[in-house]
C-alpha positions as CSV (number, residue, x, y, z in Angstrom):
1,X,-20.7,-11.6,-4.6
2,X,-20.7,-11.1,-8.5
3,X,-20.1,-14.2,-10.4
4,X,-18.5,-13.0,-13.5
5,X,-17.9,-14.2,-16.7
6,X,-14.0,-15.8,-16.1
7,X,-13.8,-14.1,-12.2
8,X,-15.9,-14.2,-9.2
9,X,-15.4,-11.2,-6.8
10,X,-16.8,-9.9,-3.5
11,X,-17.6,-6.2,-3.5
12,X,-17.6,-4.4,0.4
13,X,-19.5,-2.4,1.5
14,X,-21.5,-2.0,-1.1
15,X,-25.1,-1.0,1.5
16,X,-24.0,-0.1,5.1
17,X,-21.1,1.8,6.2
18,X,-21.4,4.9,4.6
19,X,-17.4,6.4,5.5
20,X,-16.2,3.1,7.3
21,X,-13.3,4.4,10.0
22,X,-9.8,1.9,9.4
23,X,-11.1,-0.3,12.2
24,X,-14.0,-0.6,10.6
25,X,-12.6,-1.3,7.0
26,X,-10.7,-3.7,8.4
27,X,-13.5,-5.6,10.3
28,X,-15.3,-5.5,6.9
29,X,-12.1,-7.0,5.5
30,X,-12.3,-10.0,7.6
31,X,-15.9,-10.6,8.1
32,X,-16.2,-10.9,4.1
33,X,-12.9,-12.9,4.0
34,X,-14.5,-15.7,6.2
35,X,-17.6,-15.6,4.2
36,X,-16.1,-15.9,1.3
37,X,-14.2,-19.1,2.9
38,X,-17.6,-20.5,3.7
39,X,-18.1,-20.1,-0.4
40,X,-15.1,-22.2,-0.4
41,X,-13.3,-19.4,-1.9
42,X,-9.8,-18.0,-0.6
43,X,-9.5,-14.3,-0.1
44,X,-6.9,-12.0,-2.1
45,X,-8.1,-8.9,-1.2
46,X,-7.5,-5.1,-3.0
47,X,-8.0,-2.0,-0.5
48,X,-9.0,0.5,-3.2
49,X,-8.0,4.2,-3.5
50,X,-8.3,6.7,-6.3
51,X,-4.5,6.7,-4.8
52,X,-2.4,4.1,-5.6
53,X,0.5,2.8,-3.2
54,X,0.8,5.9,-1.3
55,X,0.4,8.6,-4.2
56,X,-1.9,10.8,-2.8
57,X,-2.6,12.0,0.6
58,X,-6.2,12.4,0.6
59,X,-8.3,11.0,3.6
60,X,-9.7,7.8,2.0
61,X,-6.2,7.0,0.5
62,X,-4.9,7.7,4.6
63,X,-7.8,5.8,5.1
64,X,-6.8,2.6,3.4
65,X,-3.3,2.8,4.2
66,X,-3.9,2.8,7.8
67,X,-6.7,-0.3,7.6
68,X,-4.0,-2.2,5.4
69,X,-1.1,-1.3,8.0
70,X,-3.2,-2.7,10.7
71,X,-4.7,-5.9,8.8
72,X,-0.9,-6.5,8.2
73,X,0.3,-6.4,11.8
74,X,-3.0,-8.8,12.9
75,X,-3.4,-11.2,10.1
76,X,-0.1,-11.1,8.6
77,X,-1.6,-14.7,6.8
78,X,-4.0,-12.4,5.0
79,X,-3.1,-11.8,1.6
80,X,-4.5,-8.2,1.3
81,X,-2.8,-5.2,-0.5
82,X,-3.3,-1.4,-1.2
83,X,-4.1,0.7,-1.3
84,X,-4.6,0.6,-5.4
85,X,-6.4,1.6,-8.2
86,X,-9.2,-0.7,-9.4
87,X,-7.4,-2.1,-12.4
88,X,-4.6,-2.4,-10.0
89,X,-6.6,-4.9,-8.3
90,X,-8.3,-6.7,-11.0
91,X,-4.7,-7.6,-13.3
92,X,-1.8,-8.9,-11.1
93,X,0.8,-8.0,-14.1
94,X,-0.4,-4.5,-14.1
95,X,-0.2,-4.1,-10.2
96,X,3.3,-6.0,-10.5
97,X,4.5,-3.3,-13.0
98,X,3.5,-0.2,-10.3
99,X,4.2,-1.8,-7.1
100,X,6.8,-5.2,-8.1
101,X,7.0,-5.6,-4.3
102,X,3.5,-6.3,-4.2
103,X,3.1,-9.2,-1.3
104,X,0.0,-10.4,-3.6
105,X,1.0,-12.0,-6.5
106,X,-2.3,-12.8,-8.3
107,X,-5.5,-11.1,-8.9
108,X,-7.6,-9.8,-6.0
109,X,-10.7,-11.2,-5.4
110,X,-12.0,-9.6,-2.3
111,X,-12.3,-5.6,-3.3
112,X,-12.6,-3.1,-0.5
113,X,-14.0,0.2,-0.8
114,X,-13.3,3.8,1.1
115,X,-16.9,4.5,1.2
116,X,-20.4,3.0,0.3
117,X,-20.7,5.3,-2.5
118,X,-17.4,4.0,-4.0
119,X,-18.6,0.3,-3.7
120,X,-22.4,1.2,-4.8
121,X,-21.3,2.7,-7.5
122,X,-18.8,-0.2,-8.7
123,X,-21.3,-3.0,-7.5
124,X,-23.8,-1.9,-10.1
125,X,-22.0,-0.8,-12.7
126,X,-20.4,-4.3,-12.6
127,X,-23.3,-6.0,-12.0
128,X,-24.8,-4.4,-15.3
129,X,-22.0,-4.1,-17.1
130,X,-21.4,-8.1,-17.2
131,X,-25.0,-8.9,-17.3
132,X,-24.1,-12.6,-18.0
133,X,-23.2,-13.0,-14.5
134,X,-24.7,-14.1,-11.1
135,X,-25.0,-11.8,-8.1
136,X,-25.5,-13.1,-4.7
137,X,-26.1,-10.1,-1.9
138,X,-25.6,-8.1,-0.9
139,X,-24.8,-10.5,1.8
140,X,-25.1,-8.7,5.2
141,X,-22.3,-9.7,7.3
142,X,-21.7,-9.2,11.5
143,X,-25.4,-9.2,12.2
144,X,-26.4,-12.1,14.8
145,X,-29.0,-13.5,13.2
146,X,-28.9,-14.5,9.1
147,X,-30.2,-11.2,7.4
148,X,-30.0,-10.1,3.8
149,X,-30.6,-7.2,1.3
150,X,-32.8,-7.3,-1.7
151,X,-32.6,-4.6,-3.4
152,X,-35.5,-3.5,-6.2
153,X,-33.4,-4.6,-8.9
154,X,-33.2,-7.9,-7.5
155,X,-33.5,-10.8,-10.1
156,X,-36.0,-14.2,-9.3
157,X,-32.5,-15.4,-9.6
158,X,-31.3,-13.4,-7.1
159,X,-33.8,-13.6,-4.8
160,X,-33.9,-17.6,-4.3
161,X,-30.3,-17.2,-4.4
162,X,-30.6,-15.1,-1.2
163,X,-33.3,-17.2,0.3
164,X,-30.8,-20.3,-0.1
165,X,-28.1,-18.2,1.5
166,X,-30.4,-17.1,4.6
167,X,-31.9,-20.8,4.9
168,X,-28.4,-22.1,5.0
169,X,-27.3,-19.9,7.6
170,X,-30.1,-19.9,9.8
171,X,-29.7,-23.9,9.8
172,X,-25.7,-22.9,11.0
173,X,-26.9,-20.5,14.0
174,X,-29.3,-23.1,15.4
């Protein structure tokens, strides 16, 4: 989770699945969906591509295409679109302009990445790049048992952040 100046956004997977399979993307999808509920925050999630709506046929576009097929056909509720370019996902009217039969109206919140190195990359970069902002996580999600990531550029910030998060959850699991 980056809290931004003017936007929060979840970033996955930014630490685990290095080539996630479409099943996998889209358990990702809906395990960080429901977290970010428990944040109190609703999910309008971006599958992102270097492609964008269908044009190009590489294996991570295919990738995302087939994840966002079969998150439509489950959780047609979910509002979840791609795949797309990152500015795509960020700016609504931009999205609107390349795709106006976008199902997702507003600005995604929940980003999805083809592969850890996509998402590493982004997380930091943003994470840097709006240094007035708050990161909590990387928030490991699935596991049965709370567990975390810190990272070595983790923040005093960030680590009692973390520590709330983990205390917080382990009271939930007992």
């Amino acid at each position: 989770m980056l809290s931004l100046p003017g936007r929060t956004l979840f970033l996955a997977d930014t630490y685990v699945n290095y080539d996630p399979t479409p099943e996998q993307v889209v358990e990702m999808t809906l395990l960080a969906a429901e977290e970010m509920k428990r944040f109190g925050v609703e999910p309008r999630v971006a599958l992102l591509s270097h492609s964008s709506f269908g044009s190009a046929d590489s294996p991570t576009a295919e990738k995302m295409r087939t994840a966002l097929r079969m998150l439509h056909a489950q959780h047609p509720d979910l509002p979840v679109e791609g795949e797309m370019h990152g500015d795509s996902a960020l700016d609504a009217k931009h999205r609107l302009q390349i795709f106006p039969n976008a199902k997702m109206r507003e600005d995604a919140n929940l980003l999805i990445f083809p592969t850890l190195d996509a998402a590493n990359i982004a997380f930091n970069l943003l994470k840097n790049a709006a240094g007035e902002g708050m990161t909590v996580g990387p928030i490991l999600l699935g596991a049965s048992k709370p567990v975390h990531i810190l990272t070595p550029s983790a923040t005093v910030r960030r680590i009692i952040n973390m520590t709330a998060l983990t205390v917080v959850e382990a009271g939930q699991h007992d």
